[in-house]
N, C-alpha and C positions, 0 to 999 in steps of 0.2 A: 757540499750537500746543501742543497735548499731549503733556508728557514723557513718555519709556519708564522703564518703572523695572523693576529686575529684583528679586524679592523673594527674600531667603534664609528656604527655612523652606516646610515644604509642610501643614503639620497644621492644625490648626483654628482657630489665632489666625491663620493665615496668612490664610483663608476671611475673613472680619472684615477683616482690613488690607486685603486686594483689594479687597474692595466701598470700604472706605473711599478707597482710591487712584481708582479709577474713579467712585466721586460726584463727587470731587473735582474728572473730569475731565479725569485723566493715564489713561493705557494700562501695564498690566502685560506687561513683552516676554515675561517667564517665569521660570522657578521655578528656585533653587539648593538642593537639598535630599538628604543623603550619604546617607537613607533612601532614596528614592524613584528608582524606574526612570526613567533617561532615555528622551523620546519620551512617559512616559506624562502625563496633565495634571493639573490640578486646578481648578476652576470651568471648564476647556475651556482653562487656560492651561497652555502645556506647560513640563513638567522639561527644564530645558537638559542639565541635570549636576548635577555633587557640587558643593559649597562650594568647593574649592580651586578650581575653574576659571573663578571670579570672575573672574580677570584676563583673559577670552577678550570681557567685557563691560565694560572697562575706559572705555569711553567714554558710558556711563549711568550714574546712579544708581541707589542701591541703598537696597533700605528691609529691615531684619532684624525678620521676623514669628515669633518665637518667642517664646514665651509665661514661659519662667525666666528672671530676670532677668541669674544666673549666664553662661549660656552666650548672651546677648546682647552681653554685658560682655567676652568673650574671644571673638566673634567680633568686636565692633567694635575691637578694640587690633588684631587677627590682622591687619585689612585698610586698605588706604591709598587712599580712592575717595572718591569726594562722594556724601552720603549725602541722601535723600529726606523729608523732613516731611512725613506725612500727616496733613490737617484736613478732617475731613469738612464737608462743607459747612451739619449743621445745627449744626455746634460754635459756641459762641457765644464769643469770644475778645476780651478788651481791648485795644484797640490800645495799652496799657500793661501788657503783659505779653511776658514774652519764651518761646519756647518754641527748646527745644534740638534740633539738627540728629539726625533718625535717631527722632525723636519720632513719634509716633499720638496723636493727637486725636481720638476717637470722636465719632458723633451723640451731640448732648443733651448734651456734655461742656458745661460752665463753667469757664471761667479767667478768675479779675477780676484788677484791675488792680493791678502791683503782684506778680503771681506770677512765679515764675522757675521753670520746668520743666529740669530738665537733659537732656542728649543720650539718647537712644535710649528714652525712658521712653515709658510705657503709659497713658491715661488713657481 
């Protein structure tokens, strides 16, 4: 069954991660982003709210599509939720590699064996 996943982050890496969530398979439920108007969408996936009202969503997963690694970094300490690993499905991945929680694995990414990716990174 396909998980929901709610993505914080509405701009143009976000674009990129949704396709990557949905190759994968999983369903985006909607968008947490303190820019963007609630109600309006982006890929036709709609803005729930602001960031703070993560907690209204407490029972999904969450995957942070912003693109500075800064403010990745102090949104994942902000929030206490089980976060999301997107791997797109042409990613080619070791099964001797480990990849960290809140991580993006793009198409065409290689991870050989032996790597250690840490939480929320970008590849």
């Amino acid at each position: 069954m396909p998980e929901e996943i709610v993505v914080i982050g509405g701009g143009g890496h976000a674009e990129v991660v949704i396709d990557c969530i949905e190759c994968a398979g999983d369903k985006v439920l909607g968008i947490l982003d303190d820019g963007l108007e609630k109600g309006s969408t982006v890929l036709g996936i709609p803005v729930l709210g602001k960031i703070p009202e993560y907690s209204r969503h407490a029972d999904r997963k969450f995957m942070i599509a912003i693109g500075s690694n800064d403010v990745r970094r102090r949104i994942a300490e902000s929030m206490s939720v089980q976060w999301y690993t997107a791997v797109h499905p042409r990613a080619v991945i070791s099964r001797y590699a480990r990849i960290g929680e809140g991580s993006v694995v793009m198409a065409n990414a290689v991870v050989n064996a032996g790597t250690v990716i840490g939480k929320h990174c970008i590849l």
